[in-house]
C-alpha positions as CSV (number, residue, x, y, z in Angstrom):
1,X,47.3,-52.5,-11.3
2,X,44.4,-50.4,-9.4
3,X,41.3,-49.0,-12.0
4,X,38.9,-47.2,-11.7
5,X,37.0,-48.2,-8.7
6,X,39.4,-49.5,-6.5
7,X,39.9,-47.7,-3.1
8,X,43.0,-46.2,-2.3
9,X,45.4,-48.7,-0.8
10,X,46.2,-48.3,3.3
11,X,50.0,-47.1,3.5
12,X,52.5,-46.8,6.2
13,X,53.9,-43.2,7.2
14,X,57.3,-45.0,7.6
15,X,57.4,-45.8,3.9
16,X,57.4,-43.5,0.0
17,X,54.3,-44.4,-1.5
18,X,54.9,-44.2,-5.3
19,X,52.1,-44.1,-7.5
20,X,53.6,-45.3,-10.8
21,X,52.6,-47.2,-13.9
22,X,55.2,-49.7,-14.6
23,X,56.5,-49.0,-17.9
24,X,56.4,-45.5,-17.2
25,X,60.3,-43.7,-17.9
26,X,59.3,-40.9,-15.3
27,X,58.4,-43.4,-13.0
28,X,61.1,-45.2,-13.3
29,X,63.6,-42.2,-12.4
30,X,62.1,-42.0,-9.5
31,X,62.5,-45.7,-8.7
32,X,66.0,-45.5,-9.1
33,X,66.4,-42.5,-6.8
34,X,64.5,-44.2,-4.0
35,X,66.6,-47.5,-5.4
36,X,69.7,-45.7,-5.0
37,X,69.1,-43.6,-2.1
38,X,68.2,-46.2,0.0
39,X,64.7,-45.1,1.0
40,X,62.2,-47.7,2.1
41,X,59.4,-47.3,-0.1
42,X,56.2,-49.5,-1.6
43,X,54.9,-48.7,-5.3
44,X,50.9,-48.4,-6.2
45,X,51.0,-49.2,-9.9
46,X,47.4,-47.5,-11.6
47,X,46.1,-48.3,-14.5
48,X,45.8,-45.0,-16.4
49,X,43.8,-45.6,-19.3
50,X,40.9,-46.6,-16.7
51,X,42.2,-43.9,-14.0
52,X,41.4,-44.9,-10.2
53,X,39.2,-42.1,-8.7
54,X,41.7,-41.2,-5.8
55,X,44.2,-40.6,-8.7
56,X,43.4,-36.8,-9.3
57,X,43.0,-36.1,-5.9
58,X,46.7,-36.8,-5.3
59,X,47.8,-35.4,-8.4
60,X,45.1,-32.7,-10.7
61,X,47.0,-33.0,-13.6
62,X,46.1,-37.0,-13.5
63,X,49.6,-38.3,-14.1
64,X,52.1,-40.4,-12.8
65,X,54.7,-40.8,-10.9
66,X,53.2,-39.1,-7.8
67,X,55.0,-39.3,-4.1
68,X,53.6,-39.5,-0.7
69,X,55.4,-39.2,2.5
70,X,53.1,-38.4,5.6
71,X,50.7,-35.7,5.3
72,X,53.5,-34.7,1.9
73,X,52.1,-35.2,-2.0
74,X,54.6,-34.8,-4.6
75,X,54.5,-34.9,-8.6
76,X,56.3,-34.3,-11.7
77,X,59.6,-36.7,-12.0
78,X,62.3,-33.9,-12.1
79,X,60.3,-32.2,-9.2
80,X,59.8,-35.5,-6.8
81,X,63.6,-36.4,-7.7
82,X,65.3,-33.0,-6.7
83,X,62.6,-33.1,-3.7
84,X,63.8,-36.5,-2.5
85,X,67.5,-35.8,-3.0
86,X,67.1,-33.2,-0.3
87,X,64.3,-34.5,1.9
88,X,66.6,-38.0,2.6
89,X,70.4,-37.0,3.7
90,X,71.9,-40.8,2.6
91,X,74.0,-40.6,-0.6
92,X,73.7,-36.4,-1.8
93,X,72.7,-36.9,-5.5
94,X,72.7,-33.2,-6.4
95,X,75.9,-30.8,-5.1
96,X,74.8,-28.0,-2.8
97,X,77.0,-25.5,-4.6
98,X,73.9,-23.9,-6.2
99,X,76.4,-23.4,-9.6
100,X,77.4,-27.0,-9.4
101,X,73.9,-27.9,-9.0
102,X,72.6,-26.0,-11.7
103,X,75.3,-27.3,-14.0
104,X,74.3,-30.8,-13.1
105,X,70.3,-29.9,-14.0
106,X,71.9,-28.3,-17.6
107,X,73.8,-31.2,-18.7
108,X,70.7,-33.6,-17.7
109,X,69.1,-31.5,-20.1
110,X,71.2,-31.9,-22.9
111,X,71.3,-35.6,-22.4
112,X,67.7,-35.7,-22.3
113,X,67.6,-33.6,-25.5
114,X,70.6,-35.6,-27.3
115,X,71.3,-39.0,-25.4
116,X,74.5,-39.3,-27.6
117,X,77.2,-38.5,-25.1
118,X,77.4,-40.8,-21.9
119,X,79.5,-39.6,-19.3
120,X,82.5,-40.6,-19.0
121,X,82.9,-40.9,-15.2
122,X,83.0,-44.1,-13.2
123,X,80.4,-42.8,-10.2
124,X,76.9,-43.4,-11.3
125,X,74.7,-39.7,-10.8
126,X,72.4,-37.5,-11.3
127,X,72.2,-37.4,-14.8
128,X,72.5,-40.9,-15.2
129,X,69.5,-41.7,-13.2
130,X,67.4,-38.8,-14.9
131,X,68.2,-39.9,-18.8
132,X,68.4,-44.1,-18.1
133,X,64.8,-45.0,-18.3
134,X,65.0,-43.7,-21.9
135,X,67.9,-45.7,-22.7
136,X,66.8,-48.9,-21.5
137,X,63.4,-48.5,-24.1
138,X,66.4,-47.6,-26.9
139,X,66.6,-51.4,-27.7
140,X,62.5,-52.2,-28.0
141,X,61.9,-48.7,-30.0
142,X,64.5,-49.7,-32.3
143,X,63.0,-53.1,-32.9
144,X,59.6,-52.1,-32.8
145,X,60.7,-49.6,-35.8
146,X,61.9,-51.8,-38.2
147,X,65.1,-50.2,-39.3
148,X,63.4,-46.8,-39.4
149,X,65.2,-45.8,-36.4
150,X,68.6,-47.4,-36.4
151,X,69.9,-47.3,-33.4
152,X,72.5,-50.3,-33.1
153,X,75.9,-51.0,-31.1
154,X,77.5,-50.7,-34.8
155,X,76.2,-47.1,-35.3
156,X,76.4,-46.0,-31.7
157,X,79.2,-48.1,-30.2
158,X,79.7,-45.3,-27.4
159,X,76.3,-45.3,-26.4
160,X,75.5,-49.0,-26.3
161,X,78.8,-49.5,-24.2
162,X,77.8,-47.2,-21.7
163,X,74.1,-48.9,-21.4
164,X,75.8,-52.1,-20.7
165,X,77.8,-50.8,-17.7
166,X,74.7,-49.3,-16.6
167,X,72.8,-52.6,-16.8
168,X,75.7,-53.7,-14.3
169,X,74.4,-51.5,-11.8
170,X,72.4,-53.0,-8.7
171,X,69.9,-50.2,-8.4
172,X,69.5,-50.3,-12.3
173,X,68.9,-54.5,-12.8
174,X,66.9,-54.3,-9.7
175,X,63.8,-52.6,-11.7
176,X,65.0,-53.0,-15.3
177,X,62.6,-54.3,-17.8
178,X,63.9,-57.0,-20.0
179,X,63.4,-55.7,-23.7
180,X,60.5,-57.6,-24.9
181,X,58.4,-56.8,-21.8
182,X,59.0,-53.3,-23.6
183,X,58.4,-54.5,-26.7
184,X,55.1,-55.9,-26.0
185,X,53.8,-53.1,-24.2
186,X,55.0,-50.6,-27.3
187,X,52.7,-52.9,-29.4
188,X,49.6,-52.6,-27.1
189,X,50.0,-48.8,-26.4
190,X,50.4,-47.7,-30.1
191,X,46.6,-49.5,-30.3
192,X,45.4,-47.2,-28.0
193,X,44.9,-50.1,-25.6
194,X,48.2,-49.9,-23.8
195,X,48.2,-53.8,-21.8
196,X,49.0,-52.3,-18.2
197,X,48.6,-55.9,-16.6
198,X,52.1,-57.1,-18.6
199,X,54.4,-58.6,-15.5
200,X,52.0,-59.0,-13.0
201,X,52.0,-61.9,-10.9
Protein backbone atom coordinates (compact mmCIF):
# COMPACT_ATOMS: atom_id res chain seq x y z
CA UNK A 1 0.00 0.00 0.00
CA UNK A 2 2.35 3.12 -1.28
CA UNK A 3 1.78 6.66 1.04
CA UNK A 4 2.81 9.48 0.88
CA UNK A 5 6.49 9.40 0.20
CA UNK A 6 7.09 6.48 -1.58
CA UNK A 7 8.47 6.81 -5.14
CA UNK A 8 6.68 5.74 -7.97
CA UNK A 9 7.18 2.08 -8.56
CA UNK A 10 9.48 1.04 -11.98
CA UNK A 11 6.88 -0.62 -14.49
CA UNK A 12 7.16 -2.64 -17.62
CA UNK A 13 5.65 -1.15 -20.98
CA UNK A 14 4.59 -4.80 -21.73
CA UNK A 15 2.18 -4.70 -18.84
CA UNK A 16 -1.37 -2.27 -17.52
CA UNK A 17 -0.24 -0.63 -14.56
CA UNK A 18 -3.39 -0.16 -12.37
CA UNK A 19 -3.25 2.13 -9.68
CA UNK A 20 -6.07 0.99 -7.36
CA UNK A 21 -7.00 0.81 -3.80
CA UNK A 22 -8.10 -2.60 -2.93
CA UNK A 23 -11.54 -2.37 -1.66
CA UNK A 24 -12.18 0.14 -4.14
CA UNK A 25 -15.75 -0.96 -6.41
CA UNK A 26 -14.37 1.19 -9.42
CA UNK A 27 -11.21 -0.44 -9.12
CA UNK A 28 -12.42 -3.50 -9.10
CA UNK A 29 -14.36 -3.14 -12.51
CA UNK A 30 -11.52 -2.51 -13.99
CA UNK A 31 -9.81 -5.64 -12.51
CA UNK A 32 -12.28 -7.72 -13.92
CA UNK A 33 -12.03 -6.30 -17.41
CA UNK A 34 -8.27 -6.80 -17.46
CA UNK A 35 -9.26 -10.29 -15.51
CA UNK A 36 -11.58 -11.11 -18.30
CA UNK A 37 -9.88 -9.78 -21.17
CA UNK A 38 -6.92 -11.39 -20.70
CA UNK A 39 -4.49 -8.50 -20.42
CA UNK A 40 -1.26 -8.90 -18.56
CA UNK A 41 -1.26 -6.38 -16.10
CA UNK A 42 0.34 -5.55 -12.38
CA UNK A 43 -1.72 -3.45 -9.74
CA UNK A 44 -0.08 -0.39 -7.51
CA UNK A 45 -2.49 -0.33 -4.55
CA UNK A 46 -2.12 3.62 -2.77
CA UNK A 47 -3.08 4.46 0.17
CA UNK A 48 -5.43 7.42 -0.26
CA UNK A 49 -6.13 8.79 2.96
CA UNK A 50 -2.10 9.49 3.04
CA UNK A 51 -1.94 10.11 -0.97
CA UNK A 52 1.58 9.24 -2.64
CA UNK A 53 2.92 12.43 -4.34
CA UNK A 54 3.12 10.87 -7.88
CA UNK A 55 -0.65 10.18 -7.37
CA UNK A 56 -2.02 13.60 -8.82
CA UNK A 57 0.42 13.72 -11.34
CA UNK A 58 -1.15 10.67 -13.06
CA UNK A 59 -4.54 11.50 -12.22
CA UNK A 60 -5.55 15.72 -11.01
CA UNK A 61 -8.57 14.75 -9.69
CA UNK A 62 -6.56 12.43 -7.10
CA UNK A 63 -8.63 9.30 -7.48
CA UNK A 64 -8.39 5.86 -8.20
CA UNK A 65 -8.49 3.51 -10.37
CA UNK A 66 -6.01 5.08 -12.86
CA UNK A 67 -4.43 3.15 -16.04
CA UNK A 68 -1.03 3.20 -17.65
CA UNK A 69 -0.04 1.66 -20.78
CA UNK A 70 3.27 3.15 -22.38
CA UNK A 71 3.47 6.81 -22.65
CA UNK A 72 -0.93 6.33 -22.17
CA UNK A 73 -2.66 7.57 -18.62
CA UNK A 74 -6.12 6.73 -18.16
CA UNK A 75 -8.85 7.43 -15.34
CA UNK A 76 -12.34 7.28 -14.38
CA UNK A 77 -13.67 3.42 -14.21
CA UNK A 78 -16.52 3.69 -17.00
CA UNK A 79 -13.86 5.71 -19.06
CA UNK A 80 -10.61 3.19 -18.55
CA UNK A 81 -13.20 0.23 -19.12
CA UNK A 82 -14.81 1.28 -22.50
CA UNK A 83 -10.98 2.47 -23.37
CA UNK A 84 -9.59 -1.01 -22.71
CA UNK A 85 -12.43 -2.85 -24.36
CA UNK A 86 -11.27 -1.18 -27.58
CA UNK A 87 -7.53 -0.71 -27.07
CA UNK A 88 -7.13 -4.95 -26.49
CA UNK A 89 -9.03 -6.89 -29.51
CA UNK A 90 -9.29 -10.50 -27.26
CA UNK A 91 -12.94 -11.04 -26.10
CA UNK A 92 -15.09 -7.63 -27.57
CA UNK A 93 -16.98 -6.62 -24.40
CA UNK A 94 -18.95 -3.81 -25.93
CA UNK A 95 -20.86 -4.45 -29.59
CA UNK A 96 -19.53 -2.10 -32.29
CA UNK A 97 -23.10 -1.41 -33.56
CA UNK A 98 -22.94 2.17 -31.98
CA UNK A 99 -27.11 1.48 -31.10
CA UNK A 100 -26.18 -1.78 -29.56
CA UNK A 101 -23.45 -0.27 -27.77
CA UNK A 102 -25.33 2.55 -26.43
CA UNK A 103 -28.09 0.17 -25.33
CA UNK A 104 -25.58 -1.81 -23.46
CA UNK A 105 -24.10 1.58 -21.59
CA UNK A 106 -28.14 2.43 -20.79
CA UNK A 107 -29.01 -0.77 -19.18
CA UNK A 108 -25.58 -0.59 -17.12
CA UNK A 109 -27.16 2.44 -15.98
CA UNK A 110 -30.19 1.20 -14.77
CA UNK A 111 -28.52 -1.61 -12.98
CA UNK A 112 -26.27 0.78 -11.41
CA UNK A 113 -29.25 2.92 -10.38
CA UNK A 114 -31.56 -0.14 -9.36
CA UNK A 115 -29.42 -3.53 -8.96
CA UNK A 116 -32.84 -5.37 -8.72
CA UNK A 117 -33.00 -7.08 -12.08
CA UNK A 118 -29.96 -9.50 -13.03
CA UNK A 119 -29.81 -10.46 -16.42
CA UNK A 120 -31.03 -13.26 -17.39
CA UNK A 121 -28.47 -14.45 -19.98
CA UNK A 122 -25.95 -17.22 -19.49
CA UNK A 123 -22.72 -15.12 -21.16
CA UNK A 124 -21.21 -13.05 -18.45
CA UNK A 125 -20.89 -8.96 -20.01
CA UNK A 126 -20.59 -5.77 -19.93
CA UNK A 127 -23.03 -4.91 -17.55
CA UNK A 128 -22.23 -7.60 -15.29
CA UNK A 129 -18.73 -6.48 -14.86
CA UNK A 130 -19.74 -2.68 -14.48
CA UNK A 131 -22.53 -3.38 -11.58
CA UNK A 132 -20.62 -6.62 -9.61
CA UNK A 133 -18.30 -4.84 -7.39
CA UNK A 134 -21.42 -3.31 -5.78
CA UNK A 135 -23.02 -6.56 -5.35
CA UNK A 136 -20.33 -8.36 -3.87
CA UNK A 137 -20.30 -5.37 -0.80
CA UNK A 138 -24.36 -6.13 -0.76
CA UNK A 139 -23.62 -8.91 1.97
CA UNK A 140 -21.08 -6.67 4.42
CA UNK A 141 -23.43 -3.46 3.98
CA UNK A 142 -26.25 -5.43 4.96
CA UNK A 143 -24.49 -6.80 8.04
CA UNK A 144 -22.74 -3.84 8.91
CA UNK A 145 -26.53 -2.16 8.97
CA UNK A 146 -28.10 -4.07 11.38
CA UNK A 147 -31.42 -4.83 9.74
CA UNK A 148 -31.65 -1.25 8.65
CA UNK A 149 -30.96 -2.28 5.19
CA UNK A 150 -32.44 -5.67 4.62
CA UNK A 151 -31.14 -7.05 1.93
CA UNK A 152 -31.46 -10.95 2.36
CA UNK A 153 -31.81 -14.17 -0.13
CA UNK A 154 -35.51 -14.26 1.54
CA UNK A 155 -36.37 -10.73 0.37
CA UNK A 156 -34.35 -10.74 -2.82
CA UNK A 157 -34.23 -14.44 -3.92
CA UNK A 158 -33.58 -13.22 -7.59
CA UNK A 159 -30.84 -11.16 -6.79
CA UNK A 160 -28.93 -13.36 -4.33
CA UNK A 161 -29.24 -16.25 -6.96
CA UNK A 162 -27.72 -14.43 -9.60
CA UNK A 163 -24.65 -13.26 -7.16
CA UNK A 164 -24.02 -16.83 -6.49
CA UNK A 165 -23.60 -17.82 -10.19
CA UNK A 166 -21.43 -14.87 -10.45
CA UNK A 167 -19.23 -15.92 -7.55
CA UNK A 168 -18.87 -19.13 -9.90
CA UNK A 169 -17.03 -17.17 -12.31
CA UNK A 170 -13.12 -17.50 -12.73
CA UNK A 171 -12.42 -13.91 -13.40
CA UNK A 172 -14.91 -12.99 -10.49
CA UNK A 173 -13.32 -15.43 -7.47
CA UNK A 174 -10.06 -14.59 -8.79
CA UNK A 175 -10.22 -10.92 -7.02
CA UNK A 176 -13.31 -11.35 -4.92
CA UNK A 177 -13.17 -10.25 -1.30
CA UNK A 178 -14.56 -12.65 1.15
CA UNK A 179 -17.34 -10.65 3.14
CA UNK A 180 -15.67 -9.86 6.34
CA UNK A 181 -12.54 -8.49 4.76
CA UNK A 182 -15.44 -5.99 3.61
CA UNK A 183 -16.87 -5.91 6.64
CA UNK A 184 -13.86 -4.92 8.48
CA UNK A 185 -12.79 -2.32 6.21
CA UNK A 186 -16.62 -0.72 6.35
CA UNK A 187 -15.96 -0.46 10.08
CA UNK A 188 -12.53 1.38 9.70
CA UNK A 189 -13.69 3.73 6.93
CA UNK A 190 -16.89 5.00 8.58
CA UNK A 191 -14.12 6.17 11.46
CA UNK A 192 -12.58 8.26 9.11
CA UNK A 193 -9.55 5.99 9.36
CA UNK A 194 -10.30 3.69 6.52
CA UNK A 195 -7.51 0.45 7.42
CA UNK A 196 -5.95 0.33 3.74
CA UNK A 197 -3.31 -2.34 4.98
CA UNK A 198 -6.34 -5.16 5.49
CA UNK A 199 -5.01 -8.36 3.26
CA UNK A 200 -1.60 -7.54 2.80
CA UNK A 201 0.87 -10.01 3.10
Amino acid sequence: MFPAGEPLPARSDNLVRLYSMRFCPYSERVLLVLAVKKIPFDVVNCNLLNKPDWLCDLNPLGKVPIVQYRDMVVYESLIICEWLDEMFDHKRLLPSCPYEKAKMKMLTERLSLVIVAPRRCNEMGWPDLMIWPWLERMEAVTKYSEGRLYVTCESFPKLYQYAWRMQSVPEIRDVLIPTDMHLQFIKSYVTGLPNYDLMTK
